[in-house]
PLY file of the C-alpha trace (Angstrom):
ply
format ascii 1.0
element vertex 182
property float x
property float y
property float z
element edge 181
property int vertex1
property int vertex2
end_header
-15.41 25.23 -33.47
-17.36 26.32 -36.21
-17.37 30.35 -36.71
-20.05 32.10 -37.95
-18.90 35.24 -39.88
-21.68 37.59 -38.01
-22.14 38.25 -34.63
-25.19 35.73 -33.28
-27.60 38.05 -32.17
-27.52 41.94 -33.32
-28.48 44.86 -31.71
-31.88 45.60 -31.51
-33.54 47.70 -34.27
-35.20 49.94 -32.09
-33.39 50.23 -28.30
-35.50 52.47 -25.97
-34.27 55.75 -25.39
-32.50 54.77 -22.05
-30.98 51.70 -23.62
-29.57 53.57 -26.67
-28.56 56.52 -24.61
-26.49 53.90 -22.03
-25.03 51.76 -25.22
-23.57 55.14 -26.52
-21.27 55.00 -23.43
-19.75 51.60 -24.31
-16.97 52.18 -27.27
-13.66 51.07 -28.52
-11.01 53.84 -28.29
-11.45 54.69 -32.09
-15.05 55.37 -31.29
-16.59 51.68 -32.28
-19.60 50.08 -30.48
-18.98 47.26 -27.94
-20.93 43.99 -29.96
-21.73 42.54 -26.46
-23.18 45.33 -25.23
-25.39 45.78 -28.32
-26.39 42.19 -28.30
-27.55 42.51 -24.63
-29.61 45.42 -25.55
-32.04 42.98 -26.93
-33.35 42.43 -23.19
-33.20 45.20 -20.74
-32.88 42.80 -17.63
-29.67 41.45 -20.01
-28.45 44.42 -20.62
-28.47 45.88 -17.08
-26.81 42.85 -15.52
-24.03 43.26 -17.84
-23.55 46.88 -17.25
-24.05 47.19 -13.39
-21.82 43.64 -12.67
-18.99 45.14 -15.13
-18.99 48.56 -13.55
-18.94 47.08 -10.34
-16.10 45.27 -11.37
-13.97 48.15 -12.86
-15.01 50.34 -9.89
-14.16 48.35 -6.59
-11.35 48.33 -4.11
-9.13 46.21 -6.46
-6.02 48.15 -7.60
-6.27 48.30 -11.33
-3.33 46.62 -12.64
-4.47 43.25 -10.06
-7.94 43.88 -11.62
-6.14 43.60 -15.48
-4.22 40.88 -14.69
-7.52 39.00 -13.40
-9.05 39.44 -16.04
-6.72 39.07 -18.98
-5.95 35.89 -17.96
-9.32 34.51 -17.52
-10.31 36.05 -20.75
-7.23 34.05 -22.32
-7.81 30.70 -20.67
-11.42 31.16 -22.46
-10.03 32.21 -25.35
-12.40 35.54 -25.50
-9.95 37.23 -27.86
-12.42 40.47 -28.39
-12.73 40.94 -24.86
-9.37 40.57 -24.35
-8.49 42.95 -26.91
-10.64 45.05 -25.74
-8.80 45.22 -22.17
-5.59 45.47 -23.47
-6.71 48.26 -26.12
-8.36 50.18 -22.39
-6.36 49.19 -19.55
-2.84 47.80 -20.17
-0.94 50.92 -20.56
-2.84 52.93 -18.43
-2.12 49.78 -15.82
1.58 49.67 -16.24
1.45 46.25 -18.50
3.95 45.91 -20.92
4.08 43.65 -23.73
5.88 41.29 -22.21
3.67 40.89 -19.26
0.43 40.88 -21.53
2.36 38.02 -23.68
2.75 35.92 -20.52
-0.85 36.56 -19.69
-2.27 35.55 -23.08
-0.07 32.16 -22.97
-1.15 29.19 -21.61
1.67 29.29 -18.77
3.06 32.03 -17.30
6.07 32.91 -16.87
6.97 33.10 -13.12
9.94 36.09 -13.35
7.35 38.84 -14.70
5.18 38.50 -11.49
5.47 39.02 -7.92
3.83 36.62 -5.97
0.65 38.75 -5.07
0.46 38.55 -8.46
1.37 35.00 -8.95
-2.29 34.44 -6.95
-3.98 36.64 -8.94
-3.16 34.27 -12.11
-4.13 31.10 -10.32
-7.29 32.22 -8.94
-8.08 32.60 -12.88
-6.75 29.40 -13.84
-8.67 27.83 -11.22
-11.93 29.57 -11.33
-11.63 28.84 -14.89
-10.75 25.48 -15.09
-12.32 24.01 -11.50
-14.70 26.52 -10.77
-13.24 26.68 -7.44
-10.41 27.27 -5.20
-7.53 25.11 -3.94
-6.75 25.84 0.04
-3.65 26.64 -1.13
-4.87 29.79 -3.33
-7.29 31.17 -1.19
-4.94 31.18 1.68
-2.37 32.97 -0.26
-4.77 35.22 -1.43
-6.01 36.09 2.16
-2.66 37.38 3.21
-2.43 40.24 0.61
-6.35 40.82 0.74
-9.00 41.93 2.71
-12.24 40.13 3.25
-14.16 42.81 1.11
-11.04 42.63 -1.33
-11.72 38.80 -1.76
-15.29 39.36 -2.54
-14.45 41.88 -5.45
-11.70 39.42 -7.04
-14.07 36.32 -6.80
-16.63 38.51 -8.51
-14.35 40.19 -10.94
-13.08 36.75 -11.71
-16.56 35.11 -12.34
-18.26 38.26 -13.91
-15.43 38.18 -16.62
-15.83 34.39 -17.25
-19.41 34.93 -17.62
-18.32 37.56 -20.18
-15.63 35.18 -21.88
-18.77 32.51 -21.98
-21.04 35.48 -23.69
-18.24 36.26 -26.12
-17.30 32.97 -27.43
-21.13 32.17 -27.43
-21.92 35.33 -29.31
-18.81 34.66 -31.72
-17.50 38.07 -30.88
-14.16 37.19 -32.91
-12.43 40.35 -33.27
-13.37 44.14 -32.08
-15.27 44.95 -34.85
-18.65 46.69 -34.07
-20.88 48.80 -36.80
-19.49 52.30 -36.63
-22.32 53.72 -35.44
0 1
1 2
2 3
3 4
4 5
5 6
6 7
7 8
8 9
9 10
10 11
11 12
12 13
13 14
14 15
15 16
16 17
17 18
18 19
19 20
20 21
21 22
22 23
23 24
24 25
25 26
26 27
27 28
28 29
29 30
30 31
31 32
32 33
33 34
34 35
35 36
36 37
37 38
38 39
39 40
40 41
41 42
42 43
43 44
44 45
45 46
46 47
47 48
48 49
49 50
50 51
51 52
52 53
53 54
54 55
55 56
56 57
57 58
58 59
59 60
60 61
61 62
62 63
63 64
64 65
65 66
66 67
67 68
68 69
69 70
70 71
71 72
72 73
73 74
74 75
75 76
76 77
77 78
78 79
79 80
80 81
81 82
82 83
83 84
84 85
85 86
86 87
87 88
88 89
89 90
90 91
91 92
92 93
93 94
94 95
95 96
96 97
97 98
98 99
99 100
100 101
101 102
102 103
103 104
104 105
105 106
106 107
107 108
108 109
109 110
110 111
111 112
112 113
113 114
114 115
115 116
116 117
117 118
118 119
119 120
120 121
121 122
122 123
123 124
124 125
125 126
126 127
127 128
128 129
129 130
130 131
131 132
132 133
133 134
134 135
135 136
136 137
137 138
138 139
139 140
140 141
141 142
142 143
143 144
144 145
145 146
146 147
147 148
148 149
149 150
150 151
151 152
152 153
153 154
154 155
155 156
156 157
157 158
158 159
159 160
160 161
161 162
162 163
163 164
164 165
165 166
166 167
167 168
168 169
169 170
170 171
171 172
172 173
173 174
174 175
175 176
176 177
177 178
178 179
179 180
180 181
């Protein structure tokens, strides 16, 4: 791939006032501004699909460390490093992941002994939505035992929504969590 050393598309100049007042809500720990986030902010309708679906997603029925495991693994299948950074640098501790677990996710297999099998499901519904863009039988009626109909709904969303992200990161060359500091 070739990498461009600046991130594709910048945020706007001049935000409106709502825009710029929502963007000051998306930050790194330390305080540093979320590049996707900014780059969206160059369309409104963009920028407000982005926001609402990853609320949604972070806001749902979906126990948080399920929701983590999701999503780190689609975001490492896509190799969306930023993001992924990003999830561990929010979420992992405050999720219960440790290193080792995180590790596992980031690799291209898994290692079977860190998960339970509710868990096990939750990693190939992200290796399949990411690599088929669908489910086996096999998956789905796994994943049906452990969750509810409106549960199933959230995951398939969560999962999509955060490959949609991965697509916008790797397209955007977000390469590493490094916003302006402002």
């Amino acid at each position: 791939m070739n990498v461009a050393s600046e991130l594709r598309l910048p945020r706007p100049a001049h935000p409106s006032e709502d825009i710029a007042a929502r963007l000051a809500r998306y930050r790194w720990p330390d305080g540093r501004r979320m590049q996707m986030f900014d780059a969206m902010a160059n369309s409104p309708n963009a920028f407000r699909d982005l926001s609402t679906a990853t609320t949604c997603c972070l806001t749902g029925e979906i126990v948080p460390r399920s929701r983590e495991i999701l999503i780190l693994r689609v975001l490492a299948l896509t190799k969306a490093e930023a993001e992924h950074e990003l999830h561990v640098a929010l979420f992992a501790n405050e999720v219960g992941l440790s290193d080792a677990e995180i590790g596992a996710l980031s690799r291209c297999t898994v290692l079977p002994e860190q998960f339970d099998g509710r868990e096990k499901l939750l990693v190939s519904l992200a290796e399949e939505i990411v690599g088929q863009h669908n489910l086996t039988d096999a998956t789905w009626d796994g994943l049906v035992t452990h969750f509810s109909p409106a549960q199933m709904a959230e995951l398939l969303m969560i999962a999509t929504q955060y490959l949609k992200v991965a697509v916008l990161n790797n397209a955007l060359r977000i390469l590493e969590p490094k916003g302006d500091e402002n």
